[in-house]
N, C-alpha and C positions, 0 to 999 in steps of 0.2 A: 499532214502528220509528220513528215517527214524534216521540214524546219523545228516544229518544235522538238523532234526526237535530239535533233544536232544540236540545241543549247543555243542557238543564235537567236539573240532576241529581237534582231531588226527586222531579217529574213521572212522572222513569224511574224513582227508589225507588217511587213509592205504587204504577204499575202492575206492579212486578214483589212488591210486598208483596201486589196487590190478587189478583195469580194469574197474571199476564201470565207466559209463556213464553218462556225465553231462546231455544231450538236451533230454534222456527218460523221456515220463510225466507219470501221472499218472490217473486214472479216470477221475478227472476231468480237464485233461489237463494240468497238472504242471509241471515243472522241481523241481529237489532238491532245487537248489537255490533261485527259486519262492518262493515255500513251507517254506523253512527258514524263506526270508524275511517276510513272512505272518505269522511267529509268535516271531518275532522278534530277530533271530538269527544271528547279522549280520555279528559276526564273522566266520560262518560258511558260509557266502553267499562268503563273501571277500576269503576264500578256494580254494571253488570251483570256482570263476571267476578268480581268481589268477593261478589255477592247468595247469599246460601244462607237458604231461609225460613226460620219461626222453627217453622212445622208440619213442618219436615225434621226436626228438632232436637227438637220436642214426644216425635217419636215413639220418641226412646227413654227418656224418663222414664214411659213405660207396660211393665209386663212382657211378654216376648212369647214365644212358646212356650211351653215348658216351666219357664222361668224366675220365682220367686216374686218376686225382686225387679228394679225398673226397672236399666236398666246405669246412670243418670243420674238423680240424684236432683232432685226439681222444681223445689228452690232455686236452684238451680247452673244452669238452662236458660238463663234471662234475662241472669247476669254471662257465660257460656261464649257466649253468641250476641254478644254485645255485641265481645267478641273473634273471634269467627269472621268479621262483616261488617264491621270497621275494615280503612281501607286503607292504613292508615300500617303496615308489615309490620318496623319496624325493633324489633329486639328489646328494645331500653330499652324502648320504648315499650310494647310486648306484657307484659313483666315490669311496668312500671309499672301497667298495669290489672291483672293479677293484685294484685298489692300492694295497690290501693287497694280492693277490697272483699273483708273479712276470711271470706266466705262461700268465697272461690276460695282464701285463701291458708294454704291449710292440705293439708299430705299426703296425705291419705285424699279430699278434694274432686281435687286434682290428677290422683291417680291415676284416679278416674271417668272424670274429662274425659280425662285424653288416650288414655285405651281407646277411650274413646266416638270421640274423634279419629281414631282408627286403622281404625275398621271404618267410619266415614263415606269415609277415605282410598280404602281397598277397596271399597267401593262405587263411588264416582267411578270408578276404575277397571276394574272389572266391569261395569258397567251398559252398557246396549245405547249409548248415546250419551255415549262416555268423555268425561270431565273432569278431563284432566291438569292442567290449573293449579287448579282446586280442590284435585283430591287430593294436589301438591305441596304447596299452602299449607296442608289440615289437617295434612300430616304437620311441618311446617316449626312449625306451631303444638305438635305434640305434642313435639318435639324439643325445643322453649324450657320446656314443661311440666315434662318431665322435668328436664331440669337447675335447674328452681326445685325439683325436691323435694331434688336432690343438696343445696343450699346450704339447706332448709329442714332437713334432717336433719344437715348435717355442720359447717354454721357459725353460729358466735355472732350474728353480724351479720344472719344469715340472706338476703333477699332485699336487703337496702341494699347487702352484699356480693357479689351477683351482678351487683348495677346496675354498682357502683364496677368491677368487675372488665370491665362490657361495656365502658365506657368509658378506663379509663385507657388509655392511648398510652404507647409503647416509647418510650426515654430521645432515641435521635437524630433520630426525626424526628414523634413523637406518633403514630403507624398505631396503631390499636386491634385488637393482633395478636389477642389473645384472642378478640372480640366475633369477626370474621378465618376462625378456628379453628371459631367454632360453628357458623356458617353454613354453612360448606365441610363439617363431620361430618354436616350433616341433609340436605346434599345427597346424600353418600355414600352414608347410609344410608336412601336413598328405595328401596322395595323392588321397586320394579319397573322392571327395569334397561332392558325392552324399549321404555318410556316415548321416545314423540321428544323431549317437551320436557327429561331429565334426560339426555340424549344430548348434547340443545344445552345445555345448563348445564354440562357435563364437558366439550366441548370449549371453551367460553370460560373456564373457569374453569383448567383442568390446565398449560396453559403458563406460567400468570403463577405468579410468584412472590409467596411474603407479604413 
């Protein structure tokens, strides 16, 4: 608690890389992240609710069960993590690291990841101590995944085409209705409807218009 109360946001990465526990409270019942918030650290709140280890992640480039191969091959752990704990959540941006290493930006790597995305999702939210904004953000990640393999399989331009397309702005007033469009479908299709925080995202988001 005590790094994230100080504002330093490495201090709070190395103790939550080093094993530190997010959901331990304190006296009076806090998380770190509470405690932040309540004195006004919110980059260090954004951290820790960002932080997913990279031993969360290891474990599924090992086979388990009954299964001969890993769901996630071991190449792919390091660039897939890389984007799982970036807090920049803006989809250029997300597409733009897919892009820049040619190990993510290929079909058959895509598809891994955002399986892999999907049952981390479901976990988050199964697991005894739910984690709805992680498990909106993998699925928000596997949502953007998917539609790089659409534009990897259907267009020439391939992902420059997906960029150009988050960004262009509609003729009268430049809204980036598309980029608009994607956001609003991954919300939609978050699959757990019973979720409060996709409850509070459908009621901010359902009256406004595009």
């Amino acid at each position: 608690i005590f790094p994230a109360n100080s504002g330093n946001k490495e201090i709070t990465w190395m103790m939550l890389e080093a094993g530190a526990e997010t959901d331990v409270v304190n006296s009076v019942g806090r998380t770190a992240a509470q405690m932040a918030a309540f004195v006004g650290q919110h980059d260090c709140v954004t951290v820790i609710n960002n932080f997913f280890s990279r031993e969360r992640l290891d474990y599924y480039t090992k086979p388990q069960g009954l299964d001969k191969e890993p769901k996630l091959p071991v190449k792919l752990a390091g660039p897939l993590h890389k984007i799982i704990t970036t807090t920049n959540m803006h989809p250029v941006k997300i597409v733009l690291l897919v892009k820049e290493n040619p190990l993510l930006a290929e079909v058959e790597a895509l598809q891994k990841c955002y399986r892999v995305l999907d049952l981390i999702c479901e976990k988050c939210m199964k697991q005894k101590d739910m984690n709805e904004v992680l498990a909106m953000k993998m699925h928000y990640i596997s949502c953007i995944f998917q539609k790089c393999i659409t534009f990897l399989k259907e267009r020439e331009d391939k992902l420059d085409g997906f960029i150009k397309s988050l960004l262009k702005g509609r003729d009268k007033d430049g809204f980036p209705v598309y980029q608009e469009k994607l956001i609003r479908e991954s919300i939609r299709k978050f699959p757990y409807c019973e979720a409060t925080l996709l409850q509070q995202l459908v009621r901010s988001i359902a009256p406004v218009e595009i």
